[in-house]
N, C-alpha and C positions, 0 to 999 in steps of 0.2 A: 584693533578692530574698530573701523566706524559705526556710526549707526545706522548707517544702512548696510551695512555687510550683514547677507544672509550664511550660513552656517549649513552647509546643503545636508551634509553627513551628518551633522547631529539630528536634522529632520527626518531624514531617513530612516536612523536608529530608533527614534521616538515613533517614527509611523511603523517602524516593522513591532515595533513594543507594542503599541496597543492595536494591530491584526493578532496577535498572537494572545494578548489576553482575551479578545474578544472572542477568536475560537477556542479557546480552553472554556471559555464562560456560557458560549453554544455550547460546547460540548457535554458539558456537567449537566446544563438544563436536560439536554435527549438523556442522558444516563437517568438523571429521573425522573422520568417518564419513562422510561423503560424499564421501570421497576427493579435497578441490577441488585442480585442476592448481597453481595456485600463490597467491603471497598473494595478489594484487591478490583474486581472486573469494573467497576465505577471508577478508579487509575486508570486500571487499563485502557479506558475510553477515550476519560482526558489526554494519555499521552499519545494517542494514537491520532489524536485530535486532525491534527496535520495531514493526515495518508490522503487520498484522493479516492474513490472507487476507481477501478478502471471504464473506460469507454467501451461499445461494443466494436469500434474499428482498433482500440488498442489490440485488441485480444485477437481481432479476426487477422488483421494484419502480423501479429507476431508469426516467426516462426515454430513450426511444432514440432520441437526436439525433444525426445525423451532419451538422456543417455543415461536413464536408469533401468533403461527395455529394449535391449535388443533387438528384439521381437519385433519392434515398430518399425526397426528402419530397415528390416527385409535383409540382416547381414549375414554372414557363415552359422549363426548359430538357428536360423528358422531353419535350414534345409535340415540340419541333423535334430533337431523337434519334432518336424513336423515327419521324418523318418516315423520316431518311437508314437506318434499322435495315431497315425495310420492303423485301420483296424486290420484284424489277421484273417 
């Protein structure tokens, strides 16, 4: 290797090294300040450090599938529901 040869990937690795310490290092500051009761949730913050909120067109744009409700998507099981729902 000369001396001018740069080394891109080890920069790389060095620069994604200290993003990552630095939001772990954000992260611990808001935990306290946020007063957290004890470590486990003051962990928990740091390693969560990373997640992103989501956006309001993430959310608005997904789609809205519930395949834990039938119910939602209007299938065989609403007609015989909304049968027994029906008053007498």
């Amino acid at each position: 290797m000369e001396k001018n040869d740069i080394n891109f990937s080890s920069l790389e690795k060095e620069l994604q090294a200290a993003r990552k310490y630095q939001r772990e290092n954000d992260a611990k500051f808001r935990a306290l300040n946020q007063n957290v009761t004890g470590y486990e949730e003051f962990r928990d913050i740091v390693l969560a450090s990373h997640l992103k909120p989501l956006d309001r067109k993430d959310i608005s744009s997904a789609p809205r599938k519930q395949p834990w409700n039938p119910i939602a998507f209007g299938s065989k099981h609403e007609s015989t529901l909304s049968e027994e729902v029906q008053p007498k």
